[in-house]
Backbone as XML, in Angstrom:
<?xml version="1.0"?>
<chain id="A" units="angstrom">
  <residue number="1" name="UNK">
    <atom name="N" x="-195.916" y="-79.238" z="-127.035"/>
    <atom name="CA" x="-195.097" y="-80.423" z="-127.193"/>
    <atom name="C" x="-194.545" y="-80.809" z="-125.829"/>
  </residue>
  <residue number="2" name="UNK">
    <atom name="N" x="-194.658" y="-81.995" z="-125.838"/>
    <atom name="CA" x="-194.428" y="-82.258" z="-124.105"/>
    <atom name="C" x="-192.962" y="-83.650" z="-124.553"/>
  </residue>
  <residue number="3" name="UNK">
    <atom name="N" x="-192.028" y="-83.014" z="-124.041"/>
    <atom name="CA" x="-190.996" y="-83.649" z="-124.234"/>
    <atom name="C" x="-190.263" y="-84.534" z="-122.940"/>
  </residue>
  <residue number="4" name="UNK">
    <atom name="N" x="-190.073" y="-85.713" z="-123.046"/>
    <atom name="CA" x="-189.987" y="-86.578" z="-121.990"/>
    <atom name="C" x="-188.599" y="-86.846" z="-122.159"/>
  </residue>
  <residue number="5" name="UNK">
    <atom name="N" x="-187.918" y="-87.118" z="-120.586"/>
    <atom name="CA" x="-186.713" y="-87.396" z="-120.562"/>
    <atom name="C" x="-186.284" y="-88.838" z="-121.134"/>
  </residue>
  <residue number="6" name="UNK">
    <atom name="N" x="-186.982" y="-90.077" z="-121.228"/>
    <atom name="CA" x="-186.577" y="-90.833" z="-121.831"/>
    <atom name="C" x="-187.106" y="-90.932" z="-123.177"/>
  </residue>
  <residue number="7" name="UNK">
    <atom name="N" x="-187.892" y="-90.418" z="-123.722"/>
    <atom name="CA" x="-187.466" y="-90.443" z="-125.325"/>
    <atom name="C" x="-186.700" y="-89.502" z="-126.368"/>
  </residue>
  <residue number="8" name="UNK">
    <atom name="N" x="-186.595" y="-88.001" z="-124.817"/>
    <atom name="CA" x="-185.422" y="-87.251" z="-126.052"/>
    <atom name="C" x="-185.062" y="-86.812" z="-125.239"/>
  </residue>
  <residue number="9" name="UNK">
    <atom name="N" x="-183.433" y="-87.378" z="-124.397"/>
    <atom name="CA" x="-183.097" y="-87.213" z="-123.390"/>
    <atom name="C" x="-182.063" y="-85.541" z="-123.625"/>
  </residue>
  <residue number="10" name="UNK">
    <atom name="N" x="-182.018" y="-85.636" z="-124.678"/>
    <atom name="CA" x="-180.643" y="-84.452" z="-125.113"/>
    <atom name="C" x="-181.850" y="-83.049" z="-125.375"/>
  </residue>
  <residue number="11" name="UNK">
    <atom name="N" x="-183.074" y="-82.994" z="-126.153"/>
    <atom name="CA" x="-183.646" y="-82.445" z="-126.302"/>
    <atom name="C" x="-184.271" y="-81.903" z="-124.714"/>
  </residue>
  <residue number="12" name="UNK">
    <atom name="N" x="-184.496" y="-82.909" z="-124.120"/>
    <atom name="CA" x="-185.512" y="-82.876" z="-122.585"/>
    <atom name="C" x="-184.649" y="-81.773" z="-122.168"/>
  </residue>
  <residue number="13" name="UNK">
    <atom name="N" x="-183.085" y="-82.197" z="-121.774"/>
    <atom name="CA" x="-182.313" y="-81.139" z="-120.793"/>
    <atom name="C" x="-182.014" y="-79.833" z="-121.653"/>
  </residue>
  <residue number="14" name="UNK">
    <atom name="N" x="-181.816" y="-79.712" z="-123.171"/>
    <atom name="CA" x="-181.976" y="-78.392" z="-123.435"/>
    <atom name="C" x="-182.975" y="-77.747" z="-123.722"/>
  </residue>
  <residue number="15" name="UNK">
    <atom name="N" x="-184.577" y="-78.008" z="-123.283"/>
    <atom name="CA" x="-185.679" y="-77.895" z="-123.162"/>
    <atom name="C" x="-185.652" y="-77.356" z="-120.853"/>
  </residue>
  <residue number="16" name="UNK">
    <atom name="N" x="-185.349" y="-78.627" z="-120.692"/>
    <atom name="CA" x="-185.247" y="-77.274" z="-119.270"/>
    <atom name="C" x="-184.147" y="-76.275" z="-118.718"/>
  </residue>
  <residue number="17" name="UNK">
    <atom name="N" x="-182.626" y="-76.383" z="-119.812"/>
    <atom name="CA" x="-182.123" y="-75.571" z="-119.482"/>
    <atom name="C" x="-182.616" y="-74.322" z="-119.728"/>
  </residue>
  <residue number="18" name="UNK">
    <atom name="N" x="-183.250" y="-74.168" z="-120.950"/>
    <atom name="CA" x="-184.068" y="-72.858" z="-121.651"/>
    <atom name="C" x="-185.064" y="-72.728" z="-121.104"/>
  </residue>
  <residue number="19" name="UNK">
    <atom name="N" x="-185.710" y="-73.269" z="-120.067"/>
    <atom name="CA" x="-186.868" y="-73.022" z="-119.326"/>
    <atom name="C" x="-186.422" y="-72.609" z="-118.364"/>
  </residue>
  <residue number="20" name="UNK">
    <atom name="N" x="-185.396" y="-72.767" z="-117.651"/>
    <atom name="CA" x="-184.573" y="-72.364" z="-116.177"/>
    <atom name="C" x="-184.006" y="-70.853" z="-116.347"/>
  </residue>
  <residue number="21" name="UNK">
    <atom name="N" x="-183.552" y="-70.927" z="-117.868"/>
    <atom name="CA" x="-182.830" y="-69.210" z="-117.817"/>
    <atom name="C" x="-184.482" y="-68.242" z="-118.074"/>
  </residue>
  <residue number="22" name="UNK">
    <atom name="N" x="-185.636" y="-69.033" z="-118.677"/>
    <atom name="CA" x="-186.338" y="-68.209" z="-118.838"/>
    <atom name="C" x="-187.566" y="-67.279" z="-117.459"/>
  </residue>
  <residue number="23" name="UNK">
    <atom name="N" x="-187.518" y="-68.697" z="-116.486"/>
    <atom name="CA" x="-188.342" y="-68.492" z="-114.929"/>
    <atom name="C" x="-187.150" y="-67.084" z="-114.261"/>
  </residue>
  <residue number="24" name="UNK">
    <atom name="N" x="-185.685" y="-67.530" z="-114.521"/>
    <atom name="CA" x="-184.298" y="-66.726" z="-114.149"/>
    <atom name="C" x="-184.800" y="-65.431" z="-114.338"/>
  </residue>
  <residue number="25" name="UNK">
    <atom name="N" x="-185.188" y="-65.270" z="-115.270"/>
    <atom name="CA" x="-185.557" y="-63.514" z="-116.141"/>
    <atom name="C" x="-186.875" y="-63.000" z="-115.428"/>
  </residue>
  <residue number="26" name="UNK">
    <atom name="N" x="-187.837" y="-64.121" z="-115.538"/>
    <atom name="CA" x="-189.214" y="-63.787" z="-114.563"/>
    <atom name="C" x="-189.026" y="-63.406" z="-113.090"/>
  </residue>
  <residue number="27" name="UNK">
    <atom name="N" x="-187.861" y="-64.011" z="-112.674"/>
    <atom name="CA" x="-187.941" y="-63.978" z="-111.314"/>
    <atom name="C" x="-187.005" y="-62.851" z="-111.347"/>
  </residue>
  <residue number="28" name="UNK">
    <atom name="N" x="-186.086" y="-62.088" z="-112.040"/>
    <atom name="CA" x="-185.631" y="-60.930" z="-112.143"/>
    <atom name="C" x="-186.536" y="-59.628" z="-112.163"/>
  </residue>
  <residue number="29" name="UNK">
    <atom name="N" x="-187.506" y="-60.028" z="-113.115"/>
    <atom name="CA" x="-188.457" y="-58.592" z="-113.065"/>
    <atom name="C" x="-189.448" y="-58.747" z="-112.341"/>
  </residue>
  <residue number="30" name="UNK">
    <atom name="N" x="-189.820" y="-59.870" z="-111.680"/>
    <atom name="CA" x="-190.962" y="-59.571" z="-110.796"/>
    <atom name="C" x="-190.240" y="-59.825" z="-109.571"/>
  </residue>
  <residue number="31" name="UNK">
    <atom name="N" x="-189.192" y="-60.157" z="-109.085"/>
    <atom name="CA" x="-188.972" y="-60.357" z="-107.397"/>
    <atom name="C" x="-189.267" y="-61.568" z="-107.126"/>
  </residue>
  <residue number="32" name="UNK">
    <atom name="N" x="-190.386" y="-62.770" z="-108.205"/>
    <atom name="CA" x="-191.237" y="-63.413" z="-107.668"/>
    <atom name="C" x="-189.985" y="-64.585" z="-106.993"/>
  </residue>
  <residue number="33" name="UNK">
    <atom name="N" x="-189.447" y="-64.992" z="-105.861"/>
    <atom name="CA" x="-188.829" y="-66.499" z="-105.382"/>
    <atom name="C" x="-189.214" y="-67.610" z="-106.190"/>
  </residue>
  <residue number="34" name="UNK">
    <atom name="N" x="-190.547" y="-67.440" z="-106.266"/>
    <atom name="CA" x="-190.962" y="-68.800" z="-106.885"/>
    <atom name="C" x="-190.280" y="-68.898" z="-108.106"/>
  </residue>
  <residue number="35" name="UNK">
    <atom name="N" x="-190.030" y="-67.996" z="-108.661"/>
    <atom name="CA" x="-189.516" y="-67.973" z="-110.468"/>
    <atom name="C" x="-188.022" y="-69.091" z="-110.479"/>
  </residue>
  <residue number="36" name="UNK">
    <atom name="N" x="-187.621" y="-68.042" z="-108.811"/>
    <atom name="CA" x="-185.991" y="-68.502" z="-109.174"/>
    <atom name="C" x="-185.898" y="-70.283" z="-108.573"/>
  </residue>
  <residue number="37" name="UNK">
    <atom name="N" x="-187.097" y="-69.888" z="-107.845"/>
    <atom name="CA" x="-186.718" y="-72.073" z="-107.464"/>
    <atom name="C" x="-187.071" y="-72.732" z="-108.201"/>
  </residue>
  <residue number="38" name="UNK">
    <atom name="N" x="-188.388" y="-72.485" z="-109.287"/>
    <atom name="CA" x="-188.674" y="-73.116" z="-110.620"/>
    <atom name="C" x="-187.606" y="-73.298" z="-111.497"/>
  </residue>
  <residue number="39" name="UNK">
    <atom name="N" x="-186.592" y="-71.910" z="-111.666"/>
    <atom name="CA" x="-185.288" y="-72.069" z="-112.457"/>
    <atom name="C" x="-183.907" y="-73.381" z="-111.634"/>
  </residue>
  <residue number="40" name="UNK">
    <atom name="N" x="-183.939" y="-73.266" z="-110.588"/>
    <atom name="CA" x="-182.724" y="-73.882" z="-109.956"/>
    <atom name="C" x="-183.673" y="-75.287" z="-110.509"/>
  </residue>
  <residue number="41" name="UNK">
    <atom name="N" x="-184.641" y="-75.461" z="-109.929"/>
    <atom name="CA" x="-185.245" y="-77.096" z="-110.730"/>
    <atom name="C" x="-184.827" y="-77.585" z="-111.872"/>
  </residue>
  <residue number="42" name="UNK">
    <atom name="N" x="-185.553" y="-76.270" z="-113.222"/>
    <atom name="CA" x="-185.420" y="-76.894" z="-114.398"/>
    <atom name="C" x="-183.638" y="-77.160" z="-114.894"/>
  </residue>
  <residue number="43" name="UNK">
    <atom name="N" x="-182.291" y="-76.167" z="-114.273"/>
    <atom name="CA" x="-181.124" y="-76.456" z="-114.351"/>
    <atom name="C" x="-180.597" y="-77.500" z="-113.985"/>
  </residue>
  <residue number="44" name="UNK">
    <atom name="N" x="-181.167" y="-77.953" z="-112.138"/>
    <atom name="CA" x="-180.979" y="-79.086" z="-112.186"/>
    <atom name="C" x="-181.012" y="-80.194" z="-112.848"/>
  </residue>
  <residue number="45" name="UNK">
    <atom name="N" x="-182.205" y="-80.681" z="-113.602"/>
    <atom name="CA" x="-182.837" y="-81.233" z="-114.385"/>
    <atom name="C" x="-182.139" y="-81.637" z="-115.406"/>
  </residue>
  <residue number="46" name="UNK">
    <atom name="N" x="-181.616" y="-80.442" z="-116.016"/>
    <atom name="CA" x="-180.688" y="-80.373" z="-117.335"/>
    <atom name="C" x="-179.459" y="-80.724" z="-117.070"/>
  </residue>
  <residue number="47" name="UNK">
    <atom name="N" x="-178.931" y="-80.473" z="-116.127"/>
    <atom name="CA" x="-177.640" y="-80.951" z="-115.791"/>
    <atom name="C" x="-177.662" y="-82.466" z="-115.273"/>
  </residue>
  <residue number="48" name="UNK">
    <atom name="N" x="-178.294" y="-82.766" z="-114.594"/>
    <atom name="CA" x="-178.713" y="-84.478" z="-114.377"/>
    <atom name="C" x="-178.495" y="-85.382" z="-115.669"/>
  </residue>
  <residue number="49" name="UNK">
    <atom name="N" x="-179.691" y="-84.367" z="-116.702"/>
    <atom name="CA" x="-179.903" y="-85.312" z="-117.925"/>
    <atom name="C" x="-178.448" y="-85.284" z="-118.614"/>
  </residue>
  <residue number="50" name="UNK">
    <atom name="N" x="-177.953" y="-84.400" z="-118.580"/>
    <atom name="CA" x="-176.708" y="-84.074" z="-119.450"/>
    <atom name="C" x="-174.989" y="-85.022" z="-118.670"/>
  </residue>
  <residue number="51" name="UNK">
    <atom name="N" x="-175.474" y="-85.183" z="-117.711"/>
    <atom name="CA" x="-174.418" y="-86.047" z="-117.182"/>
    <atom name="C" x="-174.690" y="-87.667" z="-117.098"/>
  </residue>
  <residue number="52" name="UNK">
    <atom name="N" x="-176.070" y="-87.850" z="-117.150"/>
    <atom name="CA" x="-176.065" y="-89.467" z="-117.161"/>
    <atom name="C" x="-176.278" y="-89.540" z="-119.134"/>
  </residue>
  <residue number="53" name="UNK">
    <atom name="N" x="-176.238" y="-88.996" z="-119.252"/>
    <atom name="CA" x="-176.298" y="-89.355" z="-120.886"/>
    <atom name="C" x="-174.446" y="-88.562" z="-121.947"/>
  </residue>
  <residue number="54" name="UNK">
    <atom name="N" x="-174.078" y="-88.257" z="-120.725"/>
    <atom name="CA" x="-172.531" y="-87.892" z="-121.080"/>
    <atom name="C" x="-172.478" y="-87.190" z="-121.733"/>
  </residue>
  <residue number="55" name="UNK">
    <atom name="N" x="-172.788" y="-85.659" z="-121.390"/>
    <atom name="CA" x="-172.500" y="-84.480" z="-122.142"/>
    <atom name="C" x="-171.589" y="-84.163" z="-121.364"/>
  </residue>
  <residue number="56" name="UNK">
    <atom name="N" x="-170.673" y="-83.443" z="-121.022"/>
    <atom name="CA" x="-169.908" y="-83.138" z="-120.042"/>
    <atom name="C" x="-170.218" y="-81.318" z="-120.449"/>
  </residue>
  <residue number="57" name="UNK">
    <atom name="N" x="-169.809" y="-81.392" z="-121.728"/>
    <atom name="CA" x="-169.666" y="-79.687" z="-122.195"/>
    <atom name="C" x="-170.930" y="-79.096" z="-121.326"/>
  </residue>
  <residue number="58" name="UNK">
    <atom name="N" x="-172.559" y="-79.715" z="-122.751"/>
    <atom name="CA" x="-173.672" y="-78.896" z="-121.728"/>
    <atom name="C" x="-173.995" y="-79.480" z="-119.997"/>
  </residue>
  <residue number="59" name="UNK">
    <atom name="N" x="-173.084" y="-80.294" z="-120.343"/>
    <atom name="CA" x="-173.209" y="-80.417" z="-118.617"/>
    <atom name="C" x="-172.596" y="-78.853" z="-117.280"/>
  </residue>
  <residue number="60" name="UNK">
    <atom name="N" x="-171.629" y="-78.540" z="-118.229"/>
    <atom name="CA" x="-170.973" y="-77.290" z="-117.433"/>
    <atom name="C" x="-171.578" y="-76.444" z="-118.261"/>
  </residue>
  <residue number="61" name="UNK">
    <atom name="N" x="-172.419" y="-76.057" z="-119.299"/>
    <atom name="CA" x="-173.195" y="-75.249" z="-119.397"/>
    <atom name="C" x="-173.876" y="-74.570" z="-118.517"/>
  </residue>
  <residue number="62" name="UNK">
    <atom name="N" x="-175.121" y="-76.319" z="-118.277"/>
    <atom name="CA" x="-176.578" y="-76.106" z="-117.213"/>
    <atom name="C" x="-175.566" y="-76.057" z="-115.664"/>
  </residue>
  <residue number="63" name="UNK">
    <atom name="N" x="-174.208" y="-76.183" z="-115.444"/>
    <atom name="CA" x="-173.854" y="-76.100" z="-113.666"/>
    <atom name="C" x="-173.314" y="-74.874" z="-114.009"/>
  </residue>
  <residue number="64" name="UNK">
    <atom name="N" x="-172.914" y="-73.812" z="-115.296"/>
    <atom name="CA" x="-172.661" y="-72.262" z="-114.787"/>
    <atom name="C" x="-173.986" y="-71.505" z="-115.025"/>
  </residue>
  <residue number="65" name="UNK">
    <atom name="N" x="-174.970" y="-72.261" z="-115.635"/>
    <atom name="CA" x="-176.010" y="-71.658" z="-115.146"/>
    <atom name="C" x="-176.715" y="-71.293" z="-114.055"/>
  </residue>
  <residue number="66" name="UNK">
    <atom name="N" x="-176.418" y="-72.797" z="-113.261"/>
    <atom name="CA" x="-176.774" y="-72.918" z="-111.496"/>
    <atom name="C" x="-175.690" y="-72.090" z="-110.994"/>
  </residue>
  <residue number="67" name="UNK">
    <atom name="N" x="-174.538" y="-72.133" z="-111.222"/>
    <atom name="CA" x="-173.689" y="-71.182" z="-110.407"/>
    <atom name="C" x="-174.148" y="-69.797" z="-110.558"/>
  </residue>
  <residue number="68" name="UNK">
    <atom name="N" x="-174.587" y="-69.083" z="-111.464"/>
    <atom name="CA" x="-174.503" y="-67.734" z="-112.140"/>
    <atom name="C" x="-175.673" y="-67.231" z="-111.039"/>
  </residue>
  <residue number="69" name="UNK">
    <atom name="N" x="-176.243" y="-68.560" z="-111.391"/>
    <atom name="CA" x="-178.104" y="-67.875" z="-110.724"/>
    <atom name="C" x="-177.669" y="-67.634" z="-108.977"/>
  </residue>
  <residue number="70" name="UNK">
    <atom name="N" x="-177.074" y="-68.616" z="-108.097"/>
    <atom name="CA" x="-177.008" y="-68.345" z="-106.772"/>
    <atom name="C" x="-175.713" y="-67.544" z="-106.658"/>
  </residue>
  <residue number="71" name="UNK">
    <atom name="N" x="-175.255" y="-66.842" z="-107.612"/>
    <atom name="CA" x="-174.078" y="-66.319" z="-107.538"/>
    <atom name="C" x="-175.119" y="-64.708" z="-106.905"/>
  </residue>
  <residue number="72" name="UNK">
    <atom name="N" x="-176.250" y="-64.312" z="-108.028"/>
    <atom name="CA" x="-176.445" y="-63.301" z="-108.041"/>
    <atom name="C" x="-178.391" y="-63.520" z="-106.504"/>
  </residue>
  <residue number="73" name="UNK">
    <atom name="N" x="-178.377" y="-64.498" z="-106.711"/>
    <atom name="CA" x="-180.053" y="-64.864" z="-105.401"/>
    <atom name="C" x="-179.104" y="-65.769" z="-104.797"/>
  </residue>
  <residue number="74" name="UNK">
    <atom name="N" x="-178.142" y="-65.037" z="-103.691"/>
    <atom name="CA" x="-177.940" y="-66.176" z="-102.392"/>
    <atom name="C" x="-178.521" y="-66.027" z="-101.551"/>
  </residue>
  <residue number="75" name="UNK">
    <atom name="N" x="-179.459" y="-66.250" z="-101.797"/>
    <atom name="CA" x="-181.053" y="-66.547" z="-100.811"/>
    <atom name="C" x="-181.133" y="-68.112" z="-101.041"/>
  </residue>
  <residue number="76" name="UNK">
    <atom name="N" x="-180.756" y="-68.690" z="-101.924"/>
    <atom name="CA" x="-181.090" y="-69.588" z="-102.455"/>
    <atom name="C" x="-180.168" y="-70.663" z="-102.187"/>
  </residue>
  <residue number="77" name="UNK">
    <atom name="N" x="-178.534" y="-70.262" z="-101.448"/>
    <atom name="CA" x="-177.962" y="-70.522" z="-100.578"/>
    <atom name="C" x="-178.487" y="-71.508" z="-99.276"/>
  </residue>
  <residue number="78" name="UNK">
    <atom name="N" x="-178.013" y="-72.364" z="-98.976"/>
    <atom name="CA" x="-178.770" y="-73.086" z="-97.870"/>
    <atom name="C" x="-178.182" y="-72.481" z="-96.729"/>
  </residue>
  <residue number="79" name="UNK">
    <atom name="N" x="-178.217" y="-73.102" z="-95.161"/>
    <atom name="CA" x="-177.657" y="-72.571" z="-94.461"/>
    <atom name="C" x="-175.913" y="-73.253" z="-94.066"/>
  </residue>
  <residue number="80" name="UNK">
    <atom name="N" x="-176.316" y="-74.352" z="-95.041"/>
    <atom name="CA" x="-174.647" y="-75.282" z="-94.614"/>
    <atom name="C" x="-173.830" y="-74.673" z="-95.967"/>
  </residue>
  <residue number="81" name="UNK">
    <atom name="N" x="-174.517" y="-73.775" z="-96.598"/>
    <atom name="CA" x="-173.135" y="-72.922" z="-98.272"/>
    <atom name="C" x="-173.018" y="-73.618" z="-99.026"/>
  </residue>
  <residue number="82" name="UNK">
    <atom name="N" x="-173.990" y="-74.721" z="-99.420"/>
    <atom name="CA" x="-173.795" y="-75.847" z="-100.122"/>
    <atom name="C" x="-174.411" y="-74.917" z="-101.802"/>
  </residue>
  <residue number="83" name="UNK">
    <atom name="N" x="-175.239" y="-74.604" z="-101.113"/>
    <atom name="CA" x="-176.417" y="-74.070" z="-102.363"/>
    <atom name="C" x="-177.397" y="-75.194" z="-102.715"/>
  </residue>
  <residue number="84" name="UNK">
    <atom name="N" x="-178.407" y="-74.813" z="-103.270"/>
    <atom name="CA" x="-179.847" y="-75.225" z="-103.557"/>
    <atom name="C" x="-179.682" y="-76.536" z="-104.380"/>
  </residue>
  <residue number="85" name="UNK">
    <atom name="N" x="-178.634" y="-76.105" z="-105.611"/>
    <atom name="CA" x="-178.685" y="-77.085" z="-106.291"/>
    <atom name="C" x="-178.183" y="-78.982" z="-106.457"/>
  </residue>
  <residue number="86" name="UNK">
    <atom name="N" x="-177.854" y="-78.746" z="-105.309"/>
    <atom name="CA" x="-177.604" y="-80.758" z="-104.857"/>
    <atom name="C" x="-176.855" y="-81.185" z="-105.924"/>
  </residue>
  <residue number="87" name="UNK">
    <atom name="N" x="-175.468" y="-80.539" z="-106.422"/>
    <atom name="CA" x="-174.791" y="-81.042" z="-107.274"/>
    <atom name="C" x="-174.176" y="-82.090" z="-107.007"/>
  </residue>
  <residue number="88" name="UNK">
    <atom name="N" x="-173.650" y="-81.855" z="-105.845"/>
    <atom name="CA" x="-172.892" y="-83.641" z="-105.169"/>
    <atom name="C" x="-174.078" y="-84.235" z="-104.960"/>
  </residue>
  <residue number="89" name="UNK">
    <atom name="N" x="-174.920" y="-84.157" z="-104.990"/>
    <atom name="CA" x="-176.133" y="-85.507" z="-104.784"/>
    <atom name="C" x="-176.405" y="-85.705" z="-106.035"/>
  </residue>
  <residue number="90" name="UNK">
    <atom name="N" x="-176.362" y="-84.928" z="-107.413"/>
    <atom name="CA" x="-176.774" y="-85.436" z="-108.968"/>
    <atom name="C" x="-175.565" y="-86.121" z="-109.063"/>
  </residue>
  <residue number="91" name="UNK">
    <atom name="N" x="-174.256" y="-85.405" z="-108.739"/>
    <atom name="CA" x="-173.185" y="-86.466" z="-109.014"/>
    <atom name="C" x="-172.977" y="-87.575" z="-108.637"/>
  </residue>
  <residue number="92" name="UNK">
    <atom name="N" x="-172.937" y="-87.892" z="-107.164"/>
    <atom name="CA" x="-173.185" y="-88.996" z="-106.325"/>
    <atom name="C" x="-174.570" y="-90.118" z="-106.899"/>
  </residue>
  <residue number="93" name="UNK">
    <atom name="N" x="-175.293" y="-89.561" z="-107.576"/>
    <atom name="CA" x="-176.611" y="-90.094" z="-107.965"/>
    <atom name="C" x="-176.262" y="-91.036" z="-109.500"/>
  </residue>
  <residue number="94" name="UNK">
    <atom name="N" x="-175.133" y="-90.068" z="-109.941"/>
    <atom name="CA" x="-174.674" y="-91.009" z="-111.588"/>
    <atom name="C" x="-173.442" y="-91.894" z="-111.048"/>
  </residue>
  <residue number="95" name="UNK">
    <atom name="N" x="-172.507" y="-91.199" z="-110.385"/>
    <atom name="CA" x="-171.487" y="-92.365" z="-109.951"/>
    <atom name="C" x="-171.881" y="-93.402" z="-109.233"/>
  </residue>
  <residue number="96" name="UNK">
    <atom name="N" x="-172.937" y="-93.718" z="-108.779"/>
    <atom name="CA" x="-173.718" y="-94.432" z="-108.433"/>
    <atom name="C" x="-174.205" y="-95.675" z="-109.373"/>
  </residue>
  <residue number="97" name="UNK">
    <atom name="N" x="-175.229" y="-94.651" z="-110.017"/>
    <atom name="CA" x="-176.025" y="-95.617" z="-111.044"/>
    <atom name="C" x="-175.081" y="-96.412" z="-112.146"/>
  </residue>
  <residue number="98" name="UNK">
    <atom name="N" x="-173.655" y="-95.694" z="-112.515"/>
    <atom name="CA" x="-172.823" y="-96.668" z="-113.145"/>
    <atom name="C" x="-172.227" y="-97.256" z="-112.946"/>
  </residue>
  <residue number="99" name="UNK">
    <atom name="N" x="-172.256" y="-97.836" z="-111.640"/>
    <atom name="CA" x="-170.844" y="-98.751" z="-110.973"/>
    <atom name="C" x="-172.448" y="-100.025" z="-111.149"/>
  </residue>
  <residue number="100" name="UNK">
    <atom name="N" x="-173.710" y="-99.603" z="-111.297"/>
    <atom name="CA" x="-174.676" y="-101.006" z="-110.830"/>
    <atom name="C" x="-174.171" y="-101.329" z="-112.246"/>
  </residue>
</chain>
């Protein structure tokens, strides 16, 4: 089932939040990096969808998910401490799109 952000926008983001904790677990038992940047994606993702469609709750769901994950891989840490996940740029990206 291939679920698209504009026809099931609530489904889409708890479809990649559950895909983000699941790469999270892969990239726990194998070491693999790739697992955990696939996960910071699909959280992102979910948290995007969940804030332009006004969840606020699973919105701080999918961002203590992103926190939890670079809490424990700060590798994933940039070099300015921002972290991976471009939360002021998803935010900046909706306070944005609702002032058009």
């Amino acid at each position: 089932m291939d679920r698209k952000r504009e026809d099931q926008p609530l489904l889409f983001a708890a479809t990649k939040n559950n895909l983000g904790s699941a790469l999270f677990q892969f990239g726990q038992i194998t070491g693999n990096r790739t697992y955990y940047m696939d996960a910071a994606s699909a959280f992102r993702q979910a948290l995007e969808t969940y804030l332009t469609e006004n969840h606020p709750k699973m919105a701080a769901i999918a961002e203590k998910n992103l926190d939890r994950m670079e809490e424990l891989v700060p590798a994933l840490v940039d070099e300015s401490g921002r972290g991976s996940r471009g939360r002021a740029g998803v935010i900046r990206f909706i306070r944005t799109r609702d002032r058009e």
